[in-house]
C-alpha positions in Angstrom: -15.2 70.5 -35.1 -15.5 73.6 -37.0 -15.7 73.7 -40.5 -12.4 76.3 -40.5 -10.6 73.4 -38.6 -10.8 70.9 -41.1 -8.0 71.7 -44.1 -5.6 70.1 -46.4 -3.3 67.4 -44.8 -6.2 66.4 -41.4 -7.0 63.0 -41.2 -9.9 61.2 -40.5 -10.6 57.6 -39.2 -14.0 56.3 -40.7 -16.0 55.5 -38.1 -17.0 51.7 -39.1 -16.1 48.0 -39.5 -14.0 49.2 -42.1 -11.9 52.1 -40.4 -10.1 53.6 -43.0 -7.9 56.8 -42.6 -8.5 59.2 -44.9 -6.4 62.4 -46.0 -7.7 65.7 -46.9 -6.1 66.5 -50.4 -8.2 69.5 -51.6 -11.0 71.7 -49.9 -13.7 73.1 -52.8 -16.6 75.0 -52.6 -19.0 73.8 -55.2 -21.9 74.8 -57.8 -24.4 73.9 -54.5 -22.4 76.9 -53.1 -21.0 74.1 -49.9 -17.9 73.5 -48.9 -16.6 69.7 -49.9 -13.3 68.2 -49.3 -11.2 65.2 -51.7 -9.6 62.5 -49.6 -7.5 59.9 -50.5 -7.1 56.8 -48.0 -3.6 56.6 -46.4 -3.2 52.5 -47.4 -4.4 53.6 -50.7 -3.8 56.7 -52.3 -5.6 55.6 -55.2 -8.6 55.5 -53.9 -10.4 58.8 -53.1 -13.6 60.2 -52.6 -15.4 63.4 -52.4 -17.3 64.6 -49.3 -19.5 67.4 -48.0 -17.3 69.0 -45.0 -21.0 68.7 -43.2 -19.8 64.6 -43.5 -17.0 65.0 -42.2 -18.0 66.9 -39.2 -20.2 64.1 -38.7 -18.7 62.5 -35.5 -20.9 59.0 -36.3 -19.5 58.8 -39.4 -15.8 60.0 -39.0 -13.1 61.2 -36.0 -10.1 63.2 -36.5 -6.8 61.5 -35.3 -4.6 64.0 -36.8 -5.1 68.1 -37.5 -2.9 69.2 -40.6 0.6 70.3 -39.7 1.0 74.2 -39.7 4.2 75.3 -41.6 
């Protein structure tokens, strides 16, 4: 996955014994100058978390299992 493929509304499945789904809320570039992305998790919008896009890409750590919808 490219990094232009991941944007706001994609989720992700966390790939471990815990396998949350987590929703792209925000994509950022920060003061490192790389891109991150805020997620909250779909069973819990309350909890969130902040990740490099590099994570994300990550196909150990998470899989997509659905691409934002295009308006």
């Amino acid at each position: 996955m490219r990094q232009d493929d991941i944007s706001v509304g994609t989720c992700f499945q966390q790939v471990s014994a815990r396998a949350f789904i987590w929703r792209v809320l925000r994509l950022f570039e920060a003061i490192d100058g790389r891109p991150y992305a805020v997620l909250d998790r779909i069973d819990n919008p309350s909890d969130q978390k902040t990740l490099a896009l590099h994570g994300l890409r990550d196909r150990a750590l998470f899989r997509v299992i659905a691409p934002a919808e295009t308006a």
